[in-house]
C-alpha positions as CSV (number, residue, x, y, z in Angstrom):
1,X,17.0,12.1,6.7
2,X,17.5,11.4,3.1
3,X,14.6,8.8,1.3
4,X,15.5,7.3,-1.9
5,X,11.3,7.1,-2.2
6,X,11.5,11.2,-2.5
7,X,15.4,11.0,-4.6
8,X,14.6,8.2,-6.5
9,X,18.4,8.2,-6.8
10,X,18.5,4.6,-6.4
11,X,15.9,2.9,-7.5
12,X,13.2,3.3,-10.0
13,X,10.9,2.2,-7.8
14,X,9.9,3.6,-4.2
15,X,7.6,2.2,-1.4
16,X,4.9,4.1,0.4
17,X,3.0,2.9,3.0
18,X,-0.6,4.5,3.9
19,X,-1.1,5.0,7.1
20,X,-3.6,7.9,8.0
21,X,-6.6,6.3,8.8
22,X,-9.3,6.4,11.6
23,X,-9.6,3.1,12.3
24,X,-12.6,3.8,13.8
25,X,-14.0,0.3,13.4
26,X,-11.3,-0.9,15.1
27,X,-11.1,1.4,18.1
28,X,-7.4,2.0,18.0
29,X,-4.5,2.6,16.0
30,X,-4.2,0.2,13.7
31,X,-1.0,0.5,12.8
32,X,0.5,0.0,16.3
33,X,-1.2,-3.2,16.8
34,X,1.6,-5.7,17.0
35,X,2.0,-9.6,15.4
36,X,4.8,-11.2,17.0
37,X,5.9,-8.4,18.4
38,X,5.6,-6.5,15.9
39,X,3.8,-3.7,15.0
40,X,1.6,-3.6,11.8
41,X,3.7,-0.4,10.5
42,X,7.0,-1.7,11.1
43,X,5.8,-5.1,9.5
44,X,4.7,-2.7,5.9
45,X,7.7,-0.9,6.1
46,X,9.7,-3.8,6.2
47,X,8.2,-5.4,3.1
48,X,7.9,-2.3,1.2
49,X,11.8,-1.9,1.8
50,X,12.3,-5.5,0.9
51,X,10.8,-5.5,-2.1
52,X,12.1,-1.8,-3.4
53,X,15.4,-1.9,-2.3
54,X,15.2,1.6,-0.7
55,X,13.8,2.9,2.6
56,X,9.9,3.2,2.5
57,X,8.2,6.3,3.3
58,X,5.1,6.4,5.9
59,X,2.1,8.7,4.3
60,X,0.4,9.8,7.5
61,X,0.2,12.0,11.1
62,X,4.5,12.3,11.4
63,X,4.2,13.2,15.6
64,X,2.8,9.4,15.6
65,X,5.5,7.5,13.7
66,X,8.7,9.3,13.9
67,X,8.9,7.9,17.0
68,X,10.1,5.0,14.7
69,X,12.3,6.4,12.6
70,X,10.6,6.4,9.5
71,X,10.5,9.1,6.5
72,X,7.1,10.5,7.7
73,X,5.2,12.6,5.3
74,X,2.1,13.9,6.4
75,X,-1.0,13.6,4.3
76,X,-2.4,16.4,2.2
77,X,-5.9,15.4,2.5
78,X,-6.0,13.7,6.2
79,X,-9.8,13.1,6.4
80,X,-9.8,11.5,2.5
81,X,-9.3,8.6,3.0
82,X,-6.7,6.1,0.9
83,X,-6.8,7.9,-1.7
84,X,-5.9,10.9,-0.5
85,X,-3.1,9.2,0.6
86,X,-1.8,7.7,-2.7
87,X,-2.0,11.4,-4.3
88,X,0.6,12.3,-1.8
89,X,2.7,9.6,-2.4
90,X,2.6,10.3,-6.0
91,X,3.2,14.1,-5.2
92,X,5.8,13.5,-3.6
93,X,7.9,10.5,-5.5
94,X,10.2,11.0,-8.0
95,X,10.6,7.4,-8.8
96,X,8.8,6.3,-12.0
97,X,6.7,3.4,-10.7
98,X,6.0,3.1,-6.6
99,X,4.6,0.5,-4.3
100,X,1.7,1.7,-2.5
101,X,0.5,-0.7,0.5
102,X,-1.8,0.2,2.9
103,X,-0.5,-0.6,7.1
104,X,-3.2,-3.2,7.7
105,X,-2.8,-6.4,5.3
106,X,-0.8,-9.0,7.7
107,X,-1.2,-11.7,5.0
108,X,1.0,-10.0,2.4
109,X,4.4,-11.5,1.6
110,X,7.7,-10.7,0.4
111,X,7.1,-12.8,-2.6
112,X,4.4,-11.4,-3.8
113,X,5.4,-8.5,-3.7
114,X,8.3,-9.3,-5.5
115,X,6.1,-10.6,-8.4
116,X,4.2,-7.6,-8.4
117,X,6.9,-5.7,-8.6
118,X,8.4,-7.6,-11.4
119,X,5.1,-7.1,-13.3
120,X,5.3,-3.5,-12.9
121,X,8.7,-3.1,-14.4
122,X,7.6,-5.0,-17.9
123,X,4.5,-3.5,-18.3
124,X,3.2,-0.9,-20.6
125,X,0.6,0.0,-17.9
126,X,0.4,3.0,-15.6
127,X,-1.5,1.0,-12.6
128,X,-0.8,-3.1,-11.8
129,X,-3.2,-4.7,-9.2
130,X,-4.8,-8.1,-8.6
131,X,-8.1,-7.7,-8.9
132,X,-10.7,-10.5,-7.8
133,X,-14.2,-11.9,-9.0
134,X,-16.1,-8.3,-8.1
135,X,-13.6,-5.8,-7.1
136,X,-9.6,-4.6,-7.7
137,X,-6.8,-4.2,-5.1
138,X,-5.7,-1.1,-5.1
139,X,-4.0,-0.7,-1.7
140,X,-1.6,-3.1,-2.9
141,X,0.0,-2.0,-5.7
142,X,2.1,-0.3,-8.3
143,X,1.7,3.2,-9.9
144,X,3.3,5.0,-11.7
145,X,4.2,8.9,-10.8
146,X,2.5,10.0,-14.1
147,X,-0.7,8.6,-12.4
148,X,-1.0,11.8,-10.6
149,X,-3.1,14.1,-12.3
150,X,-6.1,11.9,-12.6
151,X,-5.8,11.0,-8.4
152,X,-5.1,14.3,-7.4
153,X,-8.4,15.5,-9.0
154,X,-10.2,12.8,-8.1
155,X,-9.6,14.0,-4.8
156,X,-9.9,18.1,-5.2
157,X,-13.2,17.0,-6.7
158,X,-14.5,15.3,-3.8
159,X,-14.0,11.8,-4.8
160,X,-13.0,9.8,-1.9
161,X,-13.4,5.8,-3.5
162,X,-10.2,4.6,-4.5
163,X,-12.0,1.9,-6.9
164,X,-13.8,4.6,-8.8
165,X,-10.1,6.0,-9.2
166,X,-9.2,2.4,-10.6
167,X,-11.9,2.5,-12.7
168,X,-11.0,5.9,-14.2
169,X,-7.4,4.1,-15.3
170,X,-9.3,1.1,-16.6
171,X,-11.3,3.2,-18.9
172,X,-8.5,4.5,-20.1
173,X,-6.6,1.6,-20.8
174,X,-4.2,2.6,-18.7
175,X,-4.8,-0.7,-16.0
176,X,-3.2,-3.9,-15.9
177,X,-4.7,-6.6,-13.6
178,X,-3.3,-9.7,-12.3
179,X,-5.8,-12.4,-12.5
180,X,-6.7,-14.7,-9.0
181,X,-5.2,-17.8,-10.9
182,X,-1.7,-15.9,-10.7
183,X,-2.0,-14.0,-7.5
184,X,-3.4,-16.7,-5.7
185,X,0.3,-18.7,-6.5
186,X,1.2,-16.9,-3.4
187,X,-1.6,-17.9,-1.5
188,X,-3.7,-20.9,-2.0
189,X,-6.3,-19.5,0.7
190,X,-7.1,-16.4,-0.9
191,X,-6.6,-14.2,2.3
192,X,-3.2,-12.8,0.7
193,X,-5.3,-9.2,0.8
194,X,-7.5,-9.6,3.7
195,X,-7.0,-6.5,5.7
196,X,-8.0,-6.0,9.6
197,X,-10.9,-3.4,10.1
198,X,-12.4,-4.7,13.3
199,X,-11.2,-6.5,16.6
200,X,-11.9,-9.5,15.5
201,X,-10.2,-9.6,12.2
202,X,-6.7,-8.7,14.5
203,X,-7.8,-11.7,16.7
204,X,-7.9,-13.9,13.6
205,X,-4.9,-12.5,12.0
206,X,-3.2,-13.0,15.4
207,X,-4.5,-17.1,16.1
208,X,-3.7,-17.9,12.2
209,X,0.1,-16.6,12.5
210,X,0.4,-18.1,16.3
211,X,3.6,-16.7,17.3
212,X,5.3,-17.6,13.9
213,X,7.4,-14.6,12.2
214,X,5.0,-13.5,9.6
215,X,7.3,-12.3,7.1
């Protein structure tokens, strides 16, 4: 199978979706855990494809999702956490900018992504992210390929946060950050990045969406 996220023949921008962790708060996969009948990695791939125009590529274990018929590429550094997973994205792109989500944000929507997206393309920047009062976003957002080098040795030198990473880029000047007064446009309740680590964040995610399609 042929994935314009490793051509970049049709697009300047690709869609990854991360996909390789533990989820050992959460005591199963999850990735499989379904919404409205659908699963949480179907749901990411779906928006990532939306919003880039090309197929998405899965960055994690490729006997677990091939199964449904993604481009599966397995993670260089499996036990590195997130970040280990963007370096392989960016490893493996050859799209200028790419669209990194991680499996377990149910809130996120097409338009946002959209807007981010959009950002991405008119900026000078090598990163775009929302950021909020005390931290950045990073598993939703755009790199750029030439972002690379400065992951990829975070990682071979045993750095495993991915805000540290962020941080690195900031320094650098190489960062642009949406502000909450623009991202929250697309969500009034501020949850647009709220991910699910534990049983109870998938109940919540679950009673809030109540049967609706979540797209």
């Amino acid at each position: 199978m042929t994935s314009d996220a490793l051509t970049g023949e049709k697009s300047t921008f690709a869609g990854f979706v991360l996909a390789g962790g533990k989820s050992s708060r959460m005591g199963r996969d999850k990735a499989l855990l379904e919404i409205d009948r659908m699963p949480m990695i179907s749901r990411a791939v779906k928006l990532a494809e939306t919003a880039t125009g090309g197929a998405a590529t899965v960055i994690g274990a490729p006997e677990t999702f091939r199964e449904f018929g993604f481009q599966v590429v397995a993670d260089d550094w499996p036990f590195a956490g997130p970040l280990g997973g963007i370096a392989t994205a960016l490893r493996v792109t050859n799209s200028e900018w790419n669209l990194i989500l991680a499996c377990d944000l149910p809130h996120l929507s097409s338009e946002w992504l959209g807007y981010l997206i959009h950002r991405a393309q008119s900026s000078a920047a090598d990163a775009v992210l929302a950021v909020n009062e005390h931290w950045t976003e990073p598993l939703c957002a755009a790199y750029r390929k030439n972002c690379e080098a400065l992951v990829r040795d975070a990682v071979a030198n045993g750095r495993r946060k991915v805000q540290d990473c962020v941080a690195g880029l900031r320094r650098q000047g190489r960062l642009e950050c949406v502000e909450p007064s623009e991202w929250k446009a697309f969500d009034s309740d501020g949850t647009l990045f709220k991910n699910m680590n534990s049983p109870q964040d998938y109940l919540d995610a679950k009673a809030r969406f109540g049967g609706r399609a979540i797209l």
